[in-house]
C-alpha positions, -999 to 999 in steps of 0.1 A, spaced: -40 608 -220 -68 621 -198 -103 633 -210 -99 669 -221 -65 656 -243 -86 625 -262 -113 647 -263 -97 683 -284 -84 656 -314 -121 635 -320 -153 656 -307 -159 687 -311 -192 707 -295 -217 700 -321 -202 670 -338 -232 648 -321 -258 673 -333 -249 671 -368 -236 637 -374 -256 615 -354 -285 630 -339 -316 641 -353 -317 668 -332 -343 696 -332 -333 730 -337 -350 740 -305 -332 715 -281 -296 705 -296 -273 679 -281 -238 692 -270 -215 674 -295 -194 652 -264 -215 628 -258 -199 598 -244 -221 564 -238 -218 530 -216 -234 500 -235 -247 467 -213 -219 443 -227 -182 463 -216 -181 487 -246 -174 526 -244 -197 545 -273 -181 576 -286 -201 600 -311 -173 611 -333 -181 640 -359 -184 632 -398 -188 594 -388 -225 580 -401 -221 550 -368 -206 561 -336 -178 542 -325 -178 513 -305 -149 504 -276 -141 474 -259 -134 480 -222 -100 461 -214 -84 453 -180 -110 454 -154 -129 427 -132 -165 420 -138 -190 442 -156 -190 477 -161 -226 496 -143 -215 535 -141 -195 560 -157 -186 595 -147 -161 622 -155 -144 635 -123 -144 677 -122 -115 679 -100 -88 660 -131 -111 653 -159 -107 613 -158 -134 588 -170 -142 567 -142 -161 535 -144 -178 513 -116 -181 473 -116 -207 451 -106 -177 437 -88 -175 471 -62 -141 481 -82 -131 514 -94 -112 521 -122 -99 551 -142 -111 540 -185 -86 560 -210 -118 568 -235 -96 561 -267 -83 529 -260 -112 514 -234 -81 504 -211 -87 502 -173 -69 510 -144 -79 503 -112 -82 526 -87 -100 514 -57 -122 486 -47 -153 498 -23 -152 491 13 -185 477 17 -199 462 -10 -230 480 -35 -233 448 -58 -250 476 -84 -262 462 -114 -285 478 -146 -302 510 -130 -276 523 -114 -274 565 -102 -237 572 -103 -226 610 -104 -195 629 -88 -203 656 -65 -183 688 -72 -183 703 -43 -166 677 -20 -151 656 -47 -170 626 -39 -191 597 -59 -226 591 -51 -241 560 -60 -279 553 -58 -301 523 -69 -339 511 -72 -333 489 -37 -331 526 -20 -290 526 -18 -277 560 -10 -239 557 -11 -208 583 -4 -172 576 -19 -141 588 -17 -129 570 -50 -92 570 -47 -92 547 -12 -128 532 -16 -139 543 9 -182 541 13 -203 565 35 -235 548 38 -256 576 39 -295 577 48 -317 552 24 -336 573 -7 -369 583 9 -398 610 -5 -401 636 21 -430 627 39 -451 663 27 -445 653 -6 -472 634 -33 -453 603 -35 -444 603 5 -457 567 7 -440 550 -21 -411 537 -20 -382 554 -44 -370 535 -71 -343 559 -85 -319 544 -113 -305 582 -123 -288 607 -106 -265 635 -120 -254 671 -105 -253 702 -120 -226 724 -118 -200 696 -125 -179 719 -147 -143 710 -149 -122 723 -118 -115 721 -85 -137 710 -57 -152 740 -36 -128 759 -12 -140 753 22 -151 779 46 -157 805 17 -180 830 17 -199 832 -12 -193 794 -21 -167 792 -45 -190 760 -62 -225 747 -53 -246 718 -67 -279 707 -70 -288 666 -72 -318 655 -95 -325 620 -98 -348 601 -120 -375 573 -106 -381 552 -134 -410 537 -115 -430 566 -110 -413 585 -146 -406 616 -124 -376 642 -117 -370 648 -84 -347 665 -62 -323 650 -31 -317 672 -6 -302 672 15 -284 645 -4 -270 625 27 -305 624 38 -317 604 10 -346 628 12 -367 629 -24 -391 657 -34 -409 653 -68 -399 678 -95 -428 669 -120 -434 640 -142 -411 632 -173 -441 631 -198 -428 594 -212 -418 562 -197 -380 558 -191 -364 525 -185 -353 512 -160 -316 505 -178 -320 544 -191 -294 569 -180 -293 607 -176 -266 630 -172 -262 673 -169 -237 692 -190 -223 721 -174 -200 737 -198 -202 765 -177 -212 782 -140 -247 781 -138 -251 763 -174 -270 727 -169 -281 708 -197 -300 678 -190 -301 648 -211 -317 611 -204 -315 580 -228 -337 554 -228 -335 524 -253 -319 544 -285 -342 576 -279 -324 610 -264 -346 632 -244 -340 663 -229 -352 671 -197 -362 706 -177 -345 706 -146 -374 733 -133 -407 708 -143 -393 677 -150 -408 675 -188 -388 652 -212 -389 663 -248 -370 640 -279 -347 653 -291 -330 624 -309 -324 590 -317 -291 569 -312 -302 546 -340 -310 505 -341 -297 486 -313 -281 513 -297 -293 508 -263 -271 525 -236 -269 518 -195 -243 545 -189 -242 580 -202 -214 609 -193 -204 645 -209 -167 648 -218 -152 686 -207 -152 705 -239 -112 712 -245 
């Protein structure tokens, strides 16, 4: 069963909204929220339920650090702090492995991880300044330029410490069609520097090159995630988590604004959006 099947029988669009968010009327959560907690278990936000529900992940090696839905088939895929790839089934929590990486990352808590529509490759970042490339069905890395703020920019002499990265435009589909004129898909990276509490921007993203968007307004931890929905061309939500506490954030300032809180002890590391059926 891939995403986009599990997903039509147990979310629907503004199932999150009403039955576990407190979400403001101006700044509502899309309803297909799925989370990644520190200790191997998949959180799903299932509609008329008062307490999400809670997944054990089965059948891989080591601990899970990232999860992503791919664009190009609409599979959950999680990374390990072992350097494995595996496809999760989000009902069941069951693993298959995919691919192991071909040099190692050794990510832990605070890891960026976020497909890339347009070439259909994962991109995995980190606080140590990682910048890596991956082709997930043969593991194969591209270790691309370390993270770096462009050297005009206000933070051009620190040094990154990015722990979130997501793309917009990562609407189900396939990748873009090369060689096309216009593009048949572009994209747009934005991480999050949990150090410094700002947005920024990497481009271009093999670079590693950072230039600051604006500051988030609150202090995001390090473990916090942060995600885009794209439902649609040109749509991008933007959501970060930090501790239980659901923030929206504006792509163009960087501002975070609550919008919600996951409840007591609900403290999620990974955060994805599932395609809407």
């Amino acid at each position: 069963m891939n995403v986009r099947q599990w997903l039509a029988t147990m979310i629907g669009v503004a199932g999150l909204a009403t039955a576990i968010l407190n979400a403001t009327a101006k700044s509502p959560m899309p309803g297909n929220l799925l989370g990644l907690t520190g200790d191997n278990h998949l959180v799903a936000f299932v509609p008329n339920s008062q307490q999400p529900r809670r997944i054990p992940i089965q059948g891989v090696e080591g601990r899970v650090i990232g999860i992503d839905v791919r664009p190009a088939n609409g599979l959950l895929y999680a990374l390990t702090n072992t350097d494995k790839i595996y496809t999760l089934d989000p009902r069941t929590g069951a693993g298959q492995l995919v691919s192991t990486l071909s040099m190692p990352f050794q990510g832990n808590v605070g890891t960026g991880m976020d497909f890339n529509p347009v070439p259909d490759r994962l991109r995995l970042v980190d606080r140590r300044g990682n910048n890596f490339r991956i082709n997930v069905d043969t593991g194969m890395v591209t270790a691309d330029q370390p993270l770096n703020y462009a050297p005009q920019d206000v933070h051009a002499t620190m040094k990154p410490q990015v722990t979130a990265a997501a793309y917009t435009n990562a609407f189900p589909g396939p990748p873009a069609t090369p060689h096309v004129t216009p593009p048949t898909r572009t994209t747009q990276l934005f991480n999050i520097d949990t150090n410094l509490d700002v947005l920024v921007l990497q481009n271009p993203p093999n670079d590693g090159t950072l230039t600051t968007i604006g500051s988030l307004g609150v202090n995001l931890e390090p473990a916090g995630e942060f995600d885009i929905f794209s439902p649609q061309p040109g749509v991008n939500l933007a959501y970060a988590v930090s501790g239980s506490m659901v923030y929206s954030i504006d792509l163009g300032s960087g501002a975070a604004t609550r919008v919600g809180n996951l409840g007591s002890g609900m403290n999620l590391i990974g955060l994805t959006f599932l395609p809407t059926p």
